[in-house]
C-alpha positions as CSV (number, residue, x, y, z in Angstrom):
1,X,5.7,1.7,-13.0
2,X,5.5,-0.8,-10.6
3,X,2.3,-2.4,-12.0
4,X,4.4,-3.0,-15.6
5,X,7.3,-4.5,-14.0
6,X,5.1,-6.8,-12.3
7,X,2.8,-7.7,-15.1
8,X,6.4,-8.1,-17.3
9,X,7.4,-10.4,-14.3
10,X,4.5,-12.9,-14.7
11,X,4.1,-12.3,-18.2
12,X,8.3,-14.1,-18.3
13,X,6.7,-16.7,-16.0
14,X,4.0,-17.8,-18.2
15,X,6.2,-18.0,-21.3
16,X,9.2,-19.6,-19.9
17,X,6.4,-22.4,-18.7
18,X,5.2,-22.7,-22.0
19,X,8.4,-22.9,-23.3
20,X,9.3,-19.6,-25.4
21,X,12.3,-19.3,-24.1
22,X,12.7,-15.6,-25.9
23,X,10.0,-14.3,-24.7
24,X,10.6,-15.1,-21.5
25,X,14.0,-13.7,-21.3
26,X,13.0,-10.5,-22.9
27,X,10.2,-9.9,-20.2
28,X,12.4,-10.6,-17.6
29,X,15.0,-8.1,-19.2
30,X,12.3,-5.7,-19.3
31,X,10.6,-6.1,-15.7
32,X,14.4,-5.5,-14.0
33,X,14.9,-2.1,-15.7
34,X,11.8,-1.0,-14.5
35,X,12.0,-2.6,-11.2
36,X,15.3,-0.9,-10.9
37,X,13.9,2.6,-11.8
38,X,11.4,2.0,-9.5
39,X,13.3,1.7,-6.9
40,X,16.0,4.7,-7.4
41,X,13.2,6.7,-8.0
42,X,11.9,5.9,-4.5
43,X,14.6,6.2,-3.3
44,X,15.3,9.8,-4.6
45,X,12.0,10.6,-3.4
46,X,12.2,9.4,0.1
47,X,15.4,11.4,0.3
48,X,14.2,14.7,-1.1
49,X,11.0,14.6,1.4
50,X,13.3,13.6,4.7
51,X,14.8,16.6,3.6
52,X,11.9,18.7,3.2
53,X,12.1,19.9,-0.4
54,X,9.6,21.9,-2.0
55,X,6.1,20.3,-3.2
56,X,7.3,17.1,-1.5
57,X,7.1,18.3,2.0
58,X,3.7,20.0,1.1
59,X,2.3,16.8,-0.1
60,X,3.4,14.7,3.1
61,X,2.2,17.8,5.9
């Protein structure tokens, strides 16, 4: 998920340089929702293992 927020990211930098201004925008738009789902999801994960719940803990021991 990260990997398509990132290639949305560059993908608004190349068209905002080359001037498609709607393009752009809509990438951008596009690469913060993932970005942001990223990161709660990360965040839930983190939690849910420093807790120690179910598969999680098995997969960090």
């Amino acid at each position: 998920m990260l990997k398509y927020a990132i290639i949305f990211a560059i993908v608004s930098l190349v068209a905002g340089a080359l001037g498609f201004g709607g393009v752009a925008a809509g990438a951008a738009g596009i690469a913060k929702v993932l970005f942001g789902l990223f990161l709660v999801l990360a965040v839930i994960f983190l939690v849910l293992a420093a807790l120690g719940v179910g598969a999680v803990k098995k997969v960090i021991d």
